[in-house]
C-alpha positions in Angstrom: -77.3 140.4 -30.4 -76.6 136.5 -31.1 -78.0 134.0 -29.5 -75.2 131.6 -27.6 -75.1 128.6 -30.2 -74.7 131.0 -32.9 -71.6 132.0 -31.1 -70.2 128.8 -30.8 -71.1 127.9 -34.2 -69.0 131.0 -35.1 -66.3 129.3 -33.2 -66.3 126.6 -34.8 -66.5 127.5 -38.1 -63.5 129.8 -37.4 -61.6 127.3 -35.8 -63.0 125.2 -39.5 -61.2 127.2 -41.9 -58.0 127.3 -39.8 -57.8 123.9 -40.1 -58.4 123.5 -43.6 -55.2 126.8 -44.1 -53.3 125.1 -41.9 -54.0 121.7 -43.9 -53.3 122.9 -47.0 -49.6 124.3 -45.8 -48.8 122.1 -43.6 -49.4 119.4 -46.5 -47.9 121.4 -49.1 -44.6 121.9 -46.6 -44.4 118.1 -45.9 -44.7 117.3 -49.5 -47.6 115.1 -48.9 -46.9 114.2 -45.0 -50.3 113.6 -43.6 -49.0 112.8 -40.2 -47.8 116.8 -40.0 -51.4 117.6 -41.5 -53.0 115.4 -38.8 -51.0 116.9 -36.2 -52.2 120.7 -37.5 -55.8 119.2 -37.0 -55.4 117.6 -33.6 -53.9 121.3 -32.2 -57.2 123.1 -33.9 -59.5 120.7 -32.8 -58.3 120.7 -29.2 -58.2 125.0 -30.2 -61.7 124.8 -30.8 -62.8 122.8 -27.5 -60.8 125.5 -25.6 -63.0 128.4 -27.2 -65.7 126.7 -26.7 -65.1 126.0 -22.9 -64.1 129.8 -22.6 -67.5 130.7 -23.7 -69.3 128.5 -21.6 -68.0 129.9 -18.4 -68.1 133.5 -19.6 -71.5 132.6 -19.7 
């Protein structure tokens, strides 16, 4: 059984390599348009804070 932070590590680290897929394509798509990239980060990041706040009150 895992402990809680090595839950929400796993979170994270999923929510991690999203980003750096959705990075790479959005980047690749935009031919180099960071703000797009940026954009894909913001989304996962805010992604990764609703995981995390679904976990704590599962809790």
């Amino acid at each position: 059984m895992q402990t809680f932070s090595q839950t929400i590590l796993e979170l994270l680290r999923d929510e991690t390599g999203t980003v750096g897929l959705e990075y790479g394509t959005t980047a690749g798509a935009a031919a180099g348009g960071v703000s797009g990239a940026v954009g894909q980060i913001s989304d996962a990041v805010a992604s990764a804070s609703d995981s995390v706040s679904a976990v704590l009150t599962s809790e």
